[in-house]
N, C-alpha and C positions, 0 to 999 in steps of 0.2 A: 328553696335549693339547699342541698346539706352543704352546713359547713364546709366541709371536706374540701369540695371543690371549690368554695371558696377561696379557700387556703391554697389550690392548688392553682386557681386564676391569679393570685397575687405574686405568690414563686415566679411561678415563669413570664408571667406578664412584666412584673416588677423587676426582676435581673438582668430581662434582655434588655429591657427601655434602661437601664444605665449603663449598657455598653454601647448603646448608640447615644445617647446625651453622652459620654466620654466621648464618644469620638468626636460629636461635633464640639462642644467647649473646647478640646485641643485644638480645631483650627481655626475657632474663631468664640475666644472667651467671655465677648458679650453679647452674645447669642439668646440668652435666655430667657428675652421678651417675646421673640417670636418664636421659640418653643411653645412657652407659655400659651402663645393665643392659636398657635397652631391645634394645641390638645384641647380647649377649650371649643373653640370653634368646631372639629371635629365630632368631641361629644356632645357640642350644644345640637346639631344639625340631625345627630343622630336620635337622641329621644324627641325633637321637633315631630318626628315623622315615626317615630314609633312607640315612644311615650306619651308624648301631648297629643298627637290624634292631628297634625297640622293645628295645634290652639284650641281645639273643640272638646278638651277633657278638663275637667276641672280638677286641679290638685287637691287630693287629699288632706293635706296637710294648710292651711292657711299661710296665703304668700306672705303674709308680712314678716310670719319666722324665716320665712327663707329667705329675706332680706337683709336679716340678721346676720345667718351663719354663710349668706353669699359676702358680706362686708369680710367675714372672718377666715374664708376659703380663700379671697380672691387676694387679701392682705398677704398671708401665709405664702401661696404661692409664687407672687411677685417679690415678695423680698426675700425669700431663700432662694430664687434662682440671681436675683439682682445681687448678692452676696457674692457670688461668683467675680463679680466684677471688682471686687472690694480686697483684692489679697486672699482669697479664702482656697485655698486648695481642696480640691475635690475631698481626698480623706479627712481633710480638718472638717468640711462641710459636713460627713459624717460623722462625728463626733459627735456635733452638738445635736444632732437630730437625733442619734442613739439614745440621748437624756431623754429622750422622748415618754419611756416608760416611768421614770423617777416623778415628771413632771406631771404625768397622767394622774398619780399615786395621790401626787401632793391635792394638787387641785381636788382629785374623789372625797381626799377627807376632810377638806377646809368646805368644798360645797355641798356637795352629798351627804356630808358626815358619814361616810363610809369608814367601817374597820377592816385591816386583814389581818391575816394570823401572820406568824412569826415567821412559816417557811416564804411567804408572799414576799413579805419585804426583803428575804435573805436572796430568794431566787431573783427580783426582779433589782438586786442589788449585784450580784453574779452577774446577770445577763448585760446590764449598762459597764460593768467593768471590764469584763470581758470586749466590749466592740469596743469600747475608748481604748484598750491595751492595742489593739491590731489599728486601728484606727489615727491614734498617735503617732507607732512606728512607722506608719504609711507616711503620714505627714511630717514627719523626720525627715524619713528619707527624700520628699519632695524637696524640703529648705534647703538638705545639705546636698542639691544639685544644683540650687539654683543660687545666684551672685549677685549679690544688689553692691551698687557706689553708697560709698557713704556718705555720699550730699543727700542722697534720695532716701537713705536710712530711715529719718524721723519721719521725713511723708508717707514712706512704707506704712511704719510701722502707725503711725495713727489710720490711716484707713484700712490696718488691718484689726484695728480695733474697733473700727466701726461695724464692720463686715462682723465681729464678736458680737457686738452690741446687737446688731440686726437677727443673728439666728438665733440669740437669747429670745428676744422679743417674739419672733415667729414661733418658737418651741411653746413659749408658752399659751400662745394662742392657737396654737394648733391644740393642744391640751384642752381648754377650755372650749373649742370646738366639737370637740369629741363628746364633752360631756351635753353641752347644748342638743346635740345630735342625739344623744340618750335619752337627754330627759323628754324631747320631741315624740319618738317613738314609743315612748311611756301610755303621754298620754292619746294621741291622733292613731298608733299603731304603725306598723313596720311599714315603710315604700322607699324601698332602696333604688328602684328606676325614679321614682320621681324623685326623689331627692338627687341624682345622680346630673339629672337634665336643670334643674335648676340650680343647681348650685354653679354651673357650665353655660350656662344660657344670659342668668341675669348678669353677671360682670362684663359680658362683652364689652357694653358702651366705655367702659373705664381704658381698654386698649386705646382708645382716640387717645389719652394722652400720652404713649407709648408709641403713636404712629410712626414719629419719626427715624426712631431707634429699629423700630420695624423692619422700614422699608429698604434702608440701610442694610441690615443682613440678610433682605431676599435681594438684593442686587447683587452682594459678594454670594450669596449662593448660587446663582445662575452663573455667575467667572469662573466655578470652582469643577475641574475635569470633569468630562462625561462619564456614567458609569453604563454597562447593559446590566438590565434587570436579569437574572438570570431565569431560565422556564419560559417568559413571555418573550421576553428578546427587545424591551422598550430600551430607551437609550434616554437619560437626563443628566444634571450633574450630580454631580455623587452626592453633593451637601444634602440635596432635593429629596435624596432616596433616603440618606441617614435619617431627616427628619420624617419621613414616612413612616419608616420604620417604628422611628421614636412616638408620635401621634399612634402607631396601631397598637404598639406593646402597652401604650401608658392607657390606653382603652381598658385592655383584657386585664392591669393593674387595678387602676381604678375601680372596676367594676366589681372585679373581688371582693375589693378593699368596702365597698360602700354596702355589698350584704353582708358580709361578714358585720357592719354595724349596726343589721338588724337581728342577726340570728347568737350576736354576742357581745358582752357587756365592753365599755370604752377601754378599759385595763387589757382585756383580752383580746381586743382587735391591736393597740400597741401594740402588744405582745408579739402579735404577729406579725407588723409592718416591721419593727425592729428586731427580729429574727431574720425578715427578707432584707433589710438593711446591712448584715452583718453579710449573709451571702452572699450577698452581690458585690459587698465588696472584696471577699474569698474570689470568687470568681472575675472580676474585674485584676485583683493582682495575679490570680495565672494565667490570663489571657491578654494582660498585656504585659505581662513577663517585670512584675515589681516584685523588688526581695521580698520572701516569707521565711522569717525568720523565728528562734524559738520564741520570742515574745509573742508572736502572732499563733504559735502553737500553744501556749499558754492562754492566750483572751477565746480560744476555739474550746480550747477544754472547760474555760469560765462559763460560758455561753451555756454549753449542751448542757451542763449541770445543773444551773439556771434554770435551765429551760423543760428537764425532767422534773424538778422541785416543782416548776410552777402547775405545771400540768397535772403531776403528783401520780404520774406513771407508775411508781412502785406499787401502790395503791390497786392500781387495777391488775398487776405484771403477778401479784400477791398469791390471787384467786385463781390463776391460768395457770402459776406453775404449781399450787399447790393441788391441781387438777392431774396436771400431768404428769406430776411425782405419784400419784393415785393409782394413774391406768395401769391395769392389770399388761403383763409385763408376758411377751412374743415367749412361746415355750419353743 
């Protein structure tokens, strides 16, 4: 598959699925184990029967590494949604995932011994600046709405320092996932379905120790208003639908997201997740009407610059308009 549409499955896959993860975290902010096992489950189910063959195809790649980077997927995503739970606001929770690209960076050259040039480190120094500027004012403006007592102060604040500690921790093993995923494809070659089902398949059992928590937020979702589906006309409650929604967009994300790691190096898949990171959250503050302010027009401007640097647009922009400066000229 060309990139392209890679990139184009992550955009829209990936923006819409955090308008519906917003919505459910507002009504119910520790939701985010049975998101979790809802997208899991989902796409474990779904390459069961069209990846795996019902169990009768034998993975390309040797299970034991996908026992590996499933400890390192299944970590990652359970404790950046459990973070939610921890004091961590939605925009702060973007913040630290935005390091994403710094982190990528660090790790390619400590394990890889990778070098980049000088525009790499400046672009992908722009681009993490850039989402933290918009990213911080967001989570500004969340604090300076909300009121804590001062008995609860220090409790606050240490488990909002844990919820710090925990998306440190996941950034960086998301990072180091990345690279494991590289080096996999190196040597075994590209299978971005099968990696996609395994990685979703093997941590199920781990949810039994999250049952509880579970079952808990499918019970408050079934009390939660009826919604009509609209086109079919089905009738459930709305939570039910939000999380559908969230399960199908985190599909058409994901699936992006995991060829894009076979058709492009682990720098440049960040790259691109934290691009869709920044958008969505542009789109998450106009759509649910949060101030955008000129700092947030300033981390927009950081970004795009960034993000021409990295790509190195002028470079190709060079040749085309020096083409078109050429063309013989309408008499």
């Amino acid at each position: 598959m060309h990139p392209a549409v890679a990139v184009g499955l992550v955009f829209g896959g990936c923006c819409s699925n955090v308008v519906f993860l917003e919505l459910l975290v507002r009504q119910f902010p520790g939701c985010g184990n049975i998101v979790t096992f809802s997208q899991f489950l989902f796409i474990a189910v779904e390459g069961f029967i069209f990846e795996a063959n019902f169990g009768r195809k034998k993975p390309a790649i040797p299970i034991r590494y996908y026992f590996i980077m499933v400890a390192m997927f299944f970590t990652v995503s359970v404790v950046n949604n459990y973070a939610l739970n921890l004091n961590i606001a939605m925009p702060l929770h973007m913040i630290f995932r935005s390091g994403s690209l710094i982190a990528s960076m660090a790790l390619g050259v400590v394990i890889l011994k990778k070098r980049y040039s000088v525009s790499k480190y400046t672009s992908i120094a722009l681009v993490s600046l850039g989402i933290f500027t918009c990213t911080f004012m967001s989570a500004k403006q969340v604090a300076s709405d909300s009121s804590l007592n001062e008995e609860d102060g220090l409790q606050v604040f240490l488990w909002w320092l844990l919820g710090i500690a925990a998306l440190t921790f996941a950034l960086l093993m998301s990072a180091r996932m990345g690279i494991f995923q590289e080096t996999l494809y190196k040597q075994f070659g590209k299978h971005s379905k099968e990696a996609l089902f395994y990685n979703h398949a093997l941590p199920l059992p781990g949810f039994l120790l999250l049952a509880p928590n579970i079952y808990h937020h499918a019970v408050l979702f079934s009390q939660s208003e009826p919604f009509q589906v609209p086109v079919i006309g089905l009738t459930l409650p709305i939570m039910w639908f939000y999380l559908l929604m969230n399960v199908v967009t985190q599909y058409v994300c994901i699936r992006g997201v995991f060829i894009l790691t076979t058709e492009c190096t682990s720098l440049t898949v960040t790259l691109v997740v934290t691009l869709r990171k920044f958008v969505s959250l542009i789109f998450s503050i106009l759509y649910f009407r949060n101030p955008f302010t000129a700092w947030h027009w300033l981390g927009t401007t950081f970004v795009f610059v960034g993000t021409l640097m990295y790509t190195e647009v002028w470079n190709s922009l060079g040749p085309f308009l020096a083409r078109w400066r050429k063309r013989p000229k309408e008499e």
